[in-house]
C-alpha positions in Angstrom: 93.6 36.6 43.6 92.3 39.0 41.3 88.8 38.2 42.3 89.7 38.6 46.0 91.3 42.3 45.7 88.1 43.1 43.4 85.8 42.8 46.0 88.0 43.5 48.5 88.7 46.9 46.7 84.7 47.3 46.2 84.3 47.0 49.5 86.9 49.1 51.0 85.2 52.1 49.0 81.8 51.3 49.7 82.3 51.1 53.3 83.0 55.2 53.8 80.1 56.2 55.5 79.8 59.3 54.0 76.3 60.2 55.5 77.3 59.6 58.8 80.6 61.8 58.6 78.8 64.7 56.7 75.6 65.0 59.3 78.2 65.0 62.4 80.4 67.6 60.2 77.2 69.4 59.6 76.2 69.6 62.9 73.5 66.9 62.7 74.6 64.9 65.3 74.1 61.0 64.9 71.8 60.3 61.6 71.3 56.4 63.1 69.8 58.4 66.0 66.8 59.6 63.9 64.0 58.4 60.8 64.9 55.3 59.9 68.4 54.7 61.4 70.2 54.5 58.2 73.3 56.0 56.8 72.3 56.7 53.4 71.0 60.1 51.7 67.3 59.9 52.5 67.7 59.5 56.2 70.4 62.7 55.8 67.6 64.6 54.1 65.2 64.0 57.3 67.7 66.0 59.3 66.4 68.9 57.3 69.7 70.2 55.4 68.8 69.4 51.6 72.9 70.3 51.0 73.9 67.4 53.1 71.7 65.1 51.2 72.8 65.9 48.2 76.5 65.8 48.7 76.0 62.4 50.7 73.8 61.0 47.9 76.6 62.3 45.0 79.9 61.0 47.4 77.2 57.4 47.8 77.4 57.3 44.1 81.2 57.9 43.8 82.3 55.2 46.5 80.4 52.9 44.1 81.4 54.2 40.7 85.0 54.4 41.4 85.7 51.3 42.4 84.6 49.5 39.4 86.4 52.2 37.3 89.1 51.1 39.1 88.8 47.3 38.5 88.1 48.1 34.7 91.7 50.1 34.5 93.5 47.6 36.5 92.1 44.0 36.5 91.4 41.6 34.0 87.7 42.2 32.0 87.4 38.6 30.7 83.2 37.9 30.5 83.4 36.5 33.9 80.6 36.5 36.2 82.8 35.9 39.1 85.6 38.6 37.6 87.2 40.9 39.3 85.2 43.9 38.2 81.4 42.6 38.7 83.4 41.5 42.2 84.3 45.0 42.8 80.7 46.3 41.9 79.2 44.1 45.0 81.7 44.6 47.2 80.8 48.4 47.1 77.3 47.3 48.0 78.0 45.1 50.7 80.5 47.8 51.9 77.7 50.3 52.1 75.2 48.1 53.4 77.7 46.3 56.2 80.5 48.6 57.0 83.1 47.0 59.4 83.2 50.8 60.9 80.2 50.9 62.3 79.3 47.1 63.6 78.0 45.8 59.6 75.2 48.5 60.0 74.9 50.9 57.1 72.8 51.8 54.5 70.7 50.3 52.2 72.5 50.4 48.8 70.2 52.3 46.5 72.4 55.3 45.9 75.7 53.2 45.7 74.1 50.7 43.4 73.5 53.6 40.8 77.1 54.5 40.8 78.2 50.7 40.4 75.6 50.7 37.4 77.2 53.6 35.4 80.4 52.0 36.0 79.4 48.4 34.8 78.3 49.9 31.3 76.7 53.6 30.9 73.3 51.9 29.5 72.7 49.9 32.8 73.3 52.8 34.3 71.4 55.1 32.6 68.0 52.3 33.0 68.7 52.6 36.8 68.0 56.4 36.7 65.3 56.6 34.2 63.6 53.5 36.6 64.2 55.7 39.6 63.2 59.0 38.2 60.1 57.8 37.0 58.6 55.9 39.7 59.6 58.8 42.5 58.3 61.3 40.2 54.7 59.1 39.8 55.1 57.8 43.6 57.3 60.3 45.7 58.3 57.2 47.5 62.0 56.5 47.7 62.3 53.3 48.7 59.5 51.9 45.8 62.1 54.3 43.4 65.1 52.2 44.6 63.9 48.6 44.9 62.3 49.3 41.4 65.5 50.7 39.8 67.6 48.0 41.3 65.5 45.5 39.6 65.8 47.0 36.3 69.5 47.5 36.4 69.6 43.6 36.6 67.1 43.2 33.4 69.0 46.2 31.5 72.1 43.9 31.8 70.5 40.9 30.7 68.5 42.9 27.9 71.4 44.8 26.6 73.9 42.2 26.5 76.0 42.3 29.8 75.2 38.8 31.0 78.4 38.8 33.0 77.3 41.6 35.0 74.1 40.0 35.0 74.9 37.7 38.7 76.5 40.8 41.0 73.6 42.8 40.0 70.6 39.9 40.9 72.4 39.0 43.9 72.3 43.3 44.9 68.5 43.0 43.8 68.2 40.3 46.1 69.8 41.9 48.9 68.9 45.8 48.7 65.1 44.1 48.2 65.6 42.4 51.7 67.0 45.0 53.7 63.7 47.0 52.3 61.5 44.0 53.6 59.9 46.8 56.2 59.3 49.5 53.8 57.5 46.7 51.9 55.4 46.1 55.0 54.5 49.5 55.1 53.6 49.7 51.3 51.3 47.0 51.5 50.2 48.8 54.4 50.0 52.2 52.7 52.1 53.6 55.7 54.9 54.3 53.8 56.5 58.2 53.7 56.7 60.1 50.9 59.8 62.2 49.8 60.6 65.0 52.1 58.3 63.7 55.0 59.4 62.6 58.6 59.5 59.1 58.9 
């Protein structure tokens, strides 16, 4: 039962489409109207208001930070794989990524994946950023940033000694790498946008 409310909490969190309701509240209008149809912080940023991005990115990494501080005070933190706290940490994912609210259609998981990160263990965390960081800052591509520093928040659990986060975190890999599969086309292709460009 445990398990179930975990995710079930995760998910209830990470389902807030923050994006979406700060855009509208900003006069935006619809941000699935425009770039690449997502709800996350780097679509919000295409809209032109750098403010809006920011708060969106900072509430994405909240709704996935809080629930696994939640699950840490409340639940049981036996080494489990399948426990209730790496359980909350994907349900904020898939929350994010399939809101009920808006038909399963959200974002991609980058941003709410850093916040799950620092709440799994500080160190994961703090890999997931330094990964991001360093590839934007060498790339200015976002999406190479977040598919990288999703990888390494897997290894920094397995390196560090957090096998039991170790599962949620390869099976977010997995997924925030798939619903990237057509930024990956347009690497290959080098057609790709850089930070702060249109598309």
């Amino acid at each position: 039962m445990e398990q179930f409310l975990g995710l079930l909490l995760g998910y209830a969190f990470g389902s807030i489409p923050f994006g979406l309701l700060l855009a509208k509240a900003g006069g935006k209008g619809d941000i699935r109207s425009i770039g690449s149809g997502n709800i996350g912080a780097t679509n919000v940023l295409r809209t032109g208001s750098k403010k809006l991005a920011a708060a969106t990115l900072l509430l994405d990494l909240a709704k996935g930070l809080m629930p696994v501080l939640i699950a840490k005070a409340v639940f049981d933190q036996s080494a489990s794989a399948f426990g209730p706290v790496p359980l909350a940490a994907l349900g904020a994912v898939l929350g994010h990524c399939f809101p009920v609210w808006l038909g399963f259609k959200g974002g991609k998981g980058v941003a709410t994946n850093a916040g799950v990160s620092f709440g799994l263990a500080w160190p994961i965390g703090l890999a997931y950023a330094l990964v991001w960081i360093a590839v934007a800052y060498l790339s200015r591509i976002s999406s190479l940033a977040g598919m990288c520093a999703v990888i390494a928040a897997a290894i920094a659990a397995a390196a560090l000694g957090y096998a039991a986060y170790v599962p949620a975190l390869a099976i977010i890999a997995v997924l925030v790498l798939w619903l990237h599969r057509a930024n990956i086309g347009r690497l290959v292709r080098g057609e790709e946008p850089k930070i702060g460009q249109g598309n």
